[in-house]
C-alpha positions as CSV (number, residue, x, y, z in Angstrom):
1,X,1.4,21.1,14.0
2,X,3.8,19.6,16.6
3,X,6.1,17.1,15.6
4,X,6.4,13.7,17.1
5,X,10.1,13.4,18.5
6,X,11.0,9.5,18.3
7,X,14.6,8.1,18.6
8,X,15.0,8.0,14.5
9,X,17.8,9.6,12.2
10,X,15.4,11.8,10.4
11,X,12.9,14.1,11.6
12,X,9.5,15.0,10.1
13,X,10.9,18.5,9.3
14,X,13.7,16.4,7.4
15,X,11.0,14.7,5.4
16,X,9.1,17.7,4.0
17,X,12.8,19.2,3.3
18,X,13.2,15.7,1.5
19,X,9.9,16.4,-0.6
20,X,10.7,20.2,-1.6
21,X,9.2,19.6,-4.9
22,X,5.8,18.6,-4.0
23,X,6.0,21.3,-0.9
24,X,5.8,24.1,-4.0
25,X,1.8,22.5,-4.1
26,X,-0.5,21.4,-1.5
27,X,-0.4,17.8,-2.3
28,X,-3.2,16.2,-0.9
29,X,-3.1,12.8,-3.0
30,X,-1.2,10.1,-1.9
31,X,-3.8,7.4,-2.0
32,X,-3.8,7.7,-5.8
33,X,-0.1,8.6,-6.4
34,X,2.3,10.2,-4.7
35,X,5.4,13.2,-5.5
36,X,9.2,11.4,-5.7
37,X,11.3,12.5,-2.6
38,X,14.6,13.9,-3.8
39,X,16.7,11.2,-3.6
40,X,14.0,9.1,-5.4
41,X,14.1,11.3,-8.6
42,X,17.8,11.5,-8.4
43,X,17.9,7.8,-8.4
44,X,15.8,7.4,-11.9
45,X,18.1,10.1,-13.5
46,X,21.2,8.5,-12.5
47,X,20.0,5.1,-13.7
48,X,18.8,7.1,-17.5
49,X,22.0,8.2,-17.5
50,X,23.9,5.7,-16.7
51,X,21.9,3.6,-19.4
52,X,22.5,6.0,-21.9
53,X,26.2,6.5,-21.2
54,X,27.4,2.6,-20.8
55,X,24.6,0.6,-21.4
56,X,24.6,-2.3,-18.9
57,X,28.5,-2.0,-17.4
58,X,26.7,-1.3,-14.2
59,X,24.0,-4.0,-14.1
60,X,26.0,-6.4,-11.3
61,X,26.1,-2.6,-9.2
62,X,22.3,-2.3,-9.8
63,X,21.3,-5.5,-8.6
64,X,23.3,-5.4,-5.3
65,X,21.1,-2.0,-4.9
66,X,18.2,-4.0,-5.9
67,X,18.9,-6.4,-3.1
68,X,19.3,-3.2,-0.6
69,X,15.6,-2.3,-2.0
70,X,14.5,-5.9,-1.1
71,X,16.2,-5.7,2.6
72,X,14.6,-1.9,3.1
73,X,11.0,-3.3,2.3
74,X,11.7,-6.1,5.1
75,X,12.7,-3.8,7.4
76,X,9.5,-1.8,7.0
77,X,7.2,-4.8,7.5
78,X,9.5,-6.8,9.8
79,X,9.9,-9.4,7.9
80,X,13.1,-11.2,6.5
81,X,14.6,-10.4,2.9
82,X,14.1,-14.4,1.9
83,X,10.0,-13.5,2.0
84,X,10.4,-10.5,-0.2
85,X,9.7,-10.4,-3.8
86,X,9.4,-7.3,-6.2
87,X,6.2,-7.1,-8.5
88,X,4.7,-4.8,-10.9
89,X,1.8,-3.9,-8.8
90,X,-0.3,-4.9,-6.0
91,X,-2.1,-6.9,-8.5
92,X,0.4,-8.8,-9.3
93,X,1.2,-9.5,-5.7
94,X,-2.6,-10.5,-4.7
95,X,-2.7,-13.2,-7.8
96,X,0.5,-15.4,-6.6
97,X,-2.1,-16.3,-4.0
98,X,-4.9,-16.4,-6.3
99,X,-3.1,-18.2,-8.9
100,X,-0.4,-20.1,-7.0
101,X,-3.0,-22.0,-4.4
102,X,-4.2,-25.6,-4.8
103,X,-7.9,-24.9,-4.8
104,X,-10.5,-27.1,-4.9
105,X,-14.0,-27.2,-6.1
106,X,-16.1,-25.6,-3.1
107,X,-13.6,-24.0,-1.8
108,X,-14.2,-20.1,-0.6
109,X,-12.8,-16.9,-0.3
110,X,-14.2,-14.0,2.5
111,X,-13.6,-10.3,1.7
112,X,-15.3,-7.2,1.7
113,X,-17.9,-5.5,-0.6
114,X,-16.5,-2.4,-0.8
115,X,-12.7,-3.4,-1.8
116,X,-10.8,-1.7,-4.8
117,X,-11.5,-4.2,-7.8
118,X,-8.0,-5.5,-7.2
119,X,-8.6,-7.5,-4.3
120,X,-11.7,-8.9,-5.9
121,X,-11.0,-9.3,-9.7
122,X,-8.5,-12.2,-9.0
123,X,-10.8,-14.1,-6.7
124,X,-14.0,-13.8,-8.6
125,X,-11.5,-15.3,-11.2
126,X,-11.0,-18.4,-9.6
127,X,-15.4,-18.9,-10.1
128,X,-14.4,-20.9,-13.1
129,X,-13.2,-23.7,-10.7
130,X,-15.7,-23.9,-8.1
131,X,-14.1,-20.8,-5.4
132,X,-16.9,-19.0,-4.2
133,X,-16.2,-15.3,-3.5
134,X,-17.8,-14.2,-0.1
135,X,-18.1,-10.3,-0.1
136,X,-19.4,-9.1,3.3
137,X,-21.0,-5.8,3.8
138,X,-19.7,-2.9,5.7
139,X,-21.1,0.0,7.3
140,X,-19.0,3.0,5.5
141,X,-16.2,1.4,5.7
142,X,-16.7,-0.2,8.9
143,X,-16.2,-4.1,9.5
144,X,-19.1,-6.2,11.5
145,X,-15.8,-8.7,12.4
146,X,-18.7,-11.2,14.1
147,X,-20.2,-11.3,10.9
148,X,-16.9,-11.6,8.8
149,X,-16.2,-14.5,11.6
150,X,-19.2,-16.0,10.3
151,X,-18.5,-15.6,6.6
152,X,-15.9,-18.4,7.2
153,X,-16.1,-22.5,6.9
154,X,-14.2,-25.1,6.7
155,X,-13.8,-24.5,3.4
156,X,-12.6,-20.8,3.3
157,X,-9.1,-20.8,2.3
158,X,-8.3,-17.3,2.0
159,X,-9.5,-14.0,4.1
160,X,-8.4,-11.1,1.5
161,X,-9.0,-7.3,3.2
162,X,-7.4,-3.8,2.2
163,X,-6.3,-2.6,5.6
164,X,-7.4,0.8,4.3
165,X,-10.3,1.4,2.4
166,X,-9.9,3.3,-0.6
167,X,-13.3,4.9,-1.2
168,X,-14.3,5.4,2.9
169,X,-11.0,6.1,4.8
170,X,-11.7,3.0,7.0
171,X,-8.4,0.9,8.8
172,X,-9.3,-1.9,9.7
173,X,-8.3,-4.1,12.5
174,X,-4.9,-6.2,11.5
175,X,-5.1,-8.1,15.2
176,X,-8.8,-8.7,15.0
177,X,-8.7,-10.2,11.9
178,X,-5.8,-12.5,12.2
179,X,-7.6,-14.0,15.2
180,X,-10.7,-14.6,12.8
181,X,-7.9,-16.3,10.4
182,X,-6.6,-18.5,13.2
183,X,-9.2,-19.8,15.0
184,X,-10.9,-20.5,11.7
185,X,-7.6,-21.9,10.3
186,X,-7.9,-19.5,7.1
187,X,-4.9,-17.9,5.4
188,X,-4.6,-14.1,6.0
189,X,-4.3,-12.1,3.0
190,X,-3.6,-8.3,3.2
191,X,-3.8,-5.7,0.6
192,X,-1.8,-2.7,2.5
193,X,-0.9,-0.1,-0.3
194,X,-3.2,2.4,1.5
195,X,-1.8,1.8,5.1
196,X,1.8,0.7,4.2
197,X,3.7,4.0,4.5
198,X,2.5,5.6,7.1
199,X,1.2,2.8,10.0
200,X,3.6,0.5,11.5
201,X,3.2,-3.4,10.5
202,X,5.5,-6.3,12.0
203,X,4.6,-9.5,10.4
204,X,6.9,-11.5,12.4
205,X,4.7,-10.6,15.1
206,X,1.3,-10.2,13.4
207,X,0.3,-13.9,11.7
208,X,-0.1,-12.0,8.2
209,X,0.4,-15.2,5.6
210,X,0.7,-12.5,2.5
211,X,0.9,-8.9,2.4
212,X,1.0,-6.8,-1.5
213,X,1.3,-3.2,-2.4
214,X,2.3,-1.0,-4.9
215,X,5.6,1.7,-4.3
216,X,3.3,4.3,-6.0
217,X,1.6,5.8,-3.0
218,X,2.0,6.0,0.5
219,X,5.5,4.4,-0.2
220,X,6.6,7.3,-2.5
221,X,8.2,5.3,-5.4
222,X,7.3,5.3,-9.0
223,X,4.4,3.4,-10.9
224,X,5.5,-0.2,-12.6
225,X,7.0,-1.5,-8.7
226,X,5.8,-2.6,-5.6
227,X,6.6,-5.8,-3.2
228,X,4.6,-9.1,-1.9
229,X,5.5,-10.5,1.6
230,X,5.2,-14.8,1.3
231,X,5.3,-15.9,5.0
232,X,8.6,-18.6,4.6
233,X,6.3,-21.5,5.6
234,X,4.1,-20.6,2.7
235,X,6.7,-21.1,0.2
236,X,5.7,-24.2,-1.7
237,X,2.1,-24.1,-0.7
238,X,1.9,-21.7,-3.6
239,X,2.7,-22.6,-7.5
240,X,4.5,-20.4,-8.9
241,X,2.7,-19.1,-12.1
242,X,4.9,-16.5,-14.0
243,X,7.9,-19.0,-14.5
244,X,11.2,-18.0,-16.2
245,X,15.1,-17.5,-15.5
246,X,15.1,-15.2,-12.9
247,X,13.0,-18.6,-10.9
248,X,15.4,-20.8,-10.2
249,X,18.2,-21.6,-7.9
250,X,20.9,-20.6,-10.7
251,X,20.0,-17.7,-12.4
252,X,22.7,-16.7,-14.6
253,X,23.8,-20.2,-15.2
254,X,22.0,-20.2,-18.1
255,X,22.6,-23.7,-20.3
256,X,22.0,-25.7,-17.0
257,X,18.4,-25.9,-17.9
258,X,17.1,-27.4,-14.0
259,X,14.1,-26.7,-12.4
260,X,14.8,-25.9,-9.0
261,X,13.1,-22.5,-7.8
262,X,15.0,-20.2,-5.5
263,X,14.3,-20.7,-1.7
264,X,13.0,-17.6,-1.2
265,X,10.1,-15.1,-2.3
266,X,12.1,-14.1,-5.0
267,X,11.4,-17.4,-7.1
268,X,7.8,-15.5,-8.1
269,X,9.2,-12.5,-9.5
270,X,10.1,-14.9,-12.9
271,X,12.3,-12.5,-15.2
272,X,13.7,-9.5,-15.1
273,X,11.9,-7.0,-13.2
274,X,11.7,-2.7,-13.7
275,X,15.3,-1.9,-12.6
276,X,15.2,1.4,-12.5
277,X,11.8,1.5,-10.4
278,X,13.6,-0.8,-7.7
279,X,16.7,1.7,-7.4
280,X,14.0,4.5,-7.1
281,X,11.4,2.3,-4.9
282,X,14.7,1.7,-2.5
283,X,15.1,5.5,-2.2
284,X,12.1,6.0,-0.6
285,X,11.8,3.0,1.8
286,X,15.0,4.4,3.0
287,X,13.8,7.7,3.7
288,X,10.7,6.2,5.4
289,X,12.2,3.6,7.2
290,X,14.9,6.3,8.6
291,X,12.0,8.7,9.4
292,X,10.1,5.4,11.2
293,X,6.1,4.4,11.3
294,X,5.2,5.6,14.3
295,X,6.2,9.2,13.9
296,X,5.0,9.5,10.4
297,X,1.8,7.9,11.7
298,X,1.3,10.2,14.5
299,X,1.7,13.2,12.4
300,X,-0.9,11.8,9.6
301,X,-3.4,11.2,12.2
302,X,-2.9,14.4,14.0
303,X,-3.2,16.2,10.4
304,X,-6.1,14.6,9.0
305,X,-8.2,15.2,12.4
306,X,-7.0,18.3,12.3
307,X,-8.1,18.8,8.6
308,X,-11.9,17.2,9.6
309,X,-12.0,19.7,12.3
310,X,-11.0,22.4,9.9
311,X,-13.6,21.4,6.7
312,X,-16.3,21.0,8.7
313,X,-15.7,24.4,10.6
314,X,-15.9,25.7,6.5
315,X,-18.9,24.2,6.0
316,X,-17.9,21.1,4.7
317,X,-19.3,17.5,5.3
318,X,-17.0,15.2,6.6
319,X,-18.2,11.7,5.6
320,X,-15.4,9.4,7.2
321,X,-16.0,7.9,10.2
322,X,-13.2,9.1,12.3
323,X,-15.2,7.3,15.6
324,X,-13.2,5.1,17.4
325,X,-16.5,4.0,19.0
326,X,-18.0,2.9,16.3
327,X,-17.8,-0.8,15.7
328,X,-14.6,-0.6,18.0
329,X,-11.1,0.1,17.9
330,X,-8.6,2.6,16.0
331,X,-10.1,2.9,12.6
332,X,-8.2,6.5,11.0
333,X,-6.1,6.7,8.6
334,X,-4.8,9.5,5.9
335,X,-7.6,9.3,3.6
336,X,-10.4,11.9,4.2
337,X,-13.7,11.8,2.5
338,X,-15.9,15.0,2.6
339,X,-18.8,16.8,1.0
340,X,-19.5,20.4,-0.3
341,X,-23.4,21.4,-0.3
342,X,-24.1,22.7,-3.9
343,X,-20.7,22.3,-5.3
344,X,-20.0,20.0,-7.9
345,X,-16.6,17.9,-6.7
346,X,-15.4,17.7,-10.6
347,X,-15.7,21.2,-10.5
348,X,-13.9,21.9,-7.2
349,X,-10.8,20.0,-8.1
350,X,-10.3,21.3,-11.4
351,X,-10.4,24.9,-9.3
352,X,-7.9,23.4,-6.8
353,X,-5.4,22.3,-9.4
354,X,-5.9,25.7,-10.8
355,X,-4.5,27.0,-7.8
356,X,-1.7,24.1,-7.2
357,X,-3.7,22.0,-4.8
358,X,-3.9,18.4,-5.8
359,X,-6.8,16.2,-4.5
360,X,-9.4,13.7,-5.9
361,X,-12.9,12.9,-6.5
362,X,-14.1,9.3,-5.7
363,X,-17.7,8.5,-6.3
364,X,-19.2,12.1,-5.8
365,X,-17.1,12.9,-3.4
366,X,-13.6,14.3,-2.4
367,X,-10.9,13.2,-0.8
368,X,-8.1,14.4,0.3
369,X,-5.0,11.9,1.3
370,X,-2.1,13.9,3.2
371,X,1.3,12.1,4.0
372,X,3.7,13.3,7.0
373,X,5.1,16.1,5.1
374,X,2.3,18.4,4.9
375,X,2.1,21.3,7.4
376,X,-0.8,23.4,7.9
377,X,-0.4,26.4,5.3
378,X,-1.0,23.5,2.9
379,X,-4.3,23.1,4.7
380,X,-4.9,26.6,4.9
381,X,-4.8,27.0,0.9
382,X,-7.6,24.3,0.8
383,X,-9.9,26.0,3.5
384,X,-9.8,29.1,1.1
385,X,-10.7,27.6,-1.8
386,X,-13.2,25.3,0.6
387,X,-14.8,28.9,1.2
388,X,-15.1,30.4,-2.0
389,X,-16.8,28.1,-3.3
């Protein structure tokens, strides 16, 4: 595999170096949850033992590292650190929308049928007061954007799409759909944990509204943290739903009991938030950001056509649609879906972990997730066990 050179201060070589733990396997499951870079499991034992040692002497320390976290997942989305807030999850992130609009009996939401339960668990929610969920139907992942164009009224407040599909592989198109959003004068709501990572996304050029994810997999943080990006227009058009110190203008001013919420993103985060998953989180936006999208986005895309190429020369059934002329437009991504005639998949990747090769099994199927790190040796020890079988 060649490397992509790009004006950055890290290279791809410097990124597997970075990962030298997960390089002992062939990790091939980043859309489910990733291996900490170095610095990232450094972080979390610094923080236990600086916990254990002197309690919290070094809070005021941790939360101007917090804020460093906040301004690295800015950077990587090209946004500003006042539209920032941390959550638990990419659920949590999705349901400030769902909870914090001002919906109205009739109202609707468009998305697609084939989304992870996340981005349709807190819209189906909002049935109880009159929100009709509109789940359109693709073609293995692939979106009919005429027909999603028709999905939308004048009463469609919310468009709410993964821009990777978790069960076929599928990107979808960011541009396309914020031009459905505008000229339909619908809010633009993006689930990007499985494309936030590796693709390159500026919102303050792109008219995303709200972006969520979690840190947990293509980011390379730990479980328990993730961020939401609330377009600074947006602010008060959303209620905020998980109220408590940490959501007002004075914080630590305690007995000054006023309701003002903080200017920012950062009145939605409520109280205290996992400390320790922020230092770690900040770790690895670091190390991505320093690496930069477009490189680690070349390389993914150069592995995973390489690794179609590969399983279907073993026999294998490659069922993503890697066509860019199908439906239109640049639809890869780092999640592979493919088939083994006669083999059971439980089967087959309970014999991979056997041999230190990490995948998963979605649906019947495998799928293997590979970040910029992995070279092609790693490849290699799948195509052998790919043949035994």
């Amino acid at each position: 595999m060649t490397t992509t050179s790009v004006d950055t201060t890290r290279t791809i070589a410097d990124f597997r170096d970075e990962m030298s733990r997960s390089a002992q396997m062939a990790y091939f499951d980043h859309a489910a949850l990733s291996p900490l870079p170095r610095a990232t499991a450094e972080r979390i034992s610094r923080f236990a033992d600086q916990s254990a040692e002197v309690g919290n002497v070094n809070w005021l320390e941790w939360l101007g590292e917090a804020e460093e976290c906040r301004g690295a997942a800015a950077t990587l989305i090209g946004a500003s650190s006042e539209e920032i807030t941390f959550t638990p999850s990419t659920t949590f992130g999705i349901n400030i929308v769902a909870e914090g609009l001002d919906w109205r009996e009739g109202d609707n939401v468009v998305t697609l049928a084939d989304e992870f339960p996340t981005n349709l668990y807190p819209w189906l929610h909002l049935e109880s007061l009159g929100v009709e969920t509109r789940q359109i139907p693709t073609d293995n992942g692939a979106v009919d954007y005429d027909q999603l164009a028709a999905a939308c009224d004048s009463r469609t407040r919310v468009v709410s799409v993964s821009w990777v599909g978790y069960q076929t592989g599928y990107r979808v198109d960011l541009e396309r759909i914020a031009e459905i959003c505008q000229a339909k004068g619908t809010l633009f709501n993006l689930d990007a944990i499985q494309g936030l990572g590796v693709f390159p996304i500026d919102v303050s050029q792109l008219p995303v509204d709200f972006l969520a994810t979690g840190g947990q997999k293509w980011l390379l943080g730990p479980e328990g943290i993730g961020f939401a990006y609330i377009r600074r227009e947006h602010l008060e058009k959303l209620r905020p739903m998980n109220v408590g110190w940490n959501s007002v203008d004075h914080p630590f001013d305690y007995t000054n009991i006023d309701l003002t919420f903080k200017p920012s993103a950062a009145r939605f985060a409520g109280g205290g938030w996992n400390m320790c998953g922020t230092l770690a989180m900040g770790q690895s936006l670091k190390l991505l950001n320093s690496v930069g999208a477009a490189a680690l986005a070349q390389q993914v895309l150069d592995y995973t056509d390489l690794a179609c190429e590969r399983l279907a020369s073993a026999g294998a059934r490659v069922t993503t649609n890697r066509d860019a002329s199908h439906r239109g437009g640049e639809q890869r991504s780092g999640i592979v879906f493919f088939e083994l005639p006669d083999r059971d998949p439980v089967e087959f990747r309970k014999e991979c972990i056997r041999r230190n090769i990490v995948l998963s099994c979605r649906a019947g199927r495998l799928r293997i997730s590979p970040h910029a790190y992995n070279i092609e040796e790693d490849l290699d020890r799948l195509l052998e066990v790919v043949r035994d079988s």
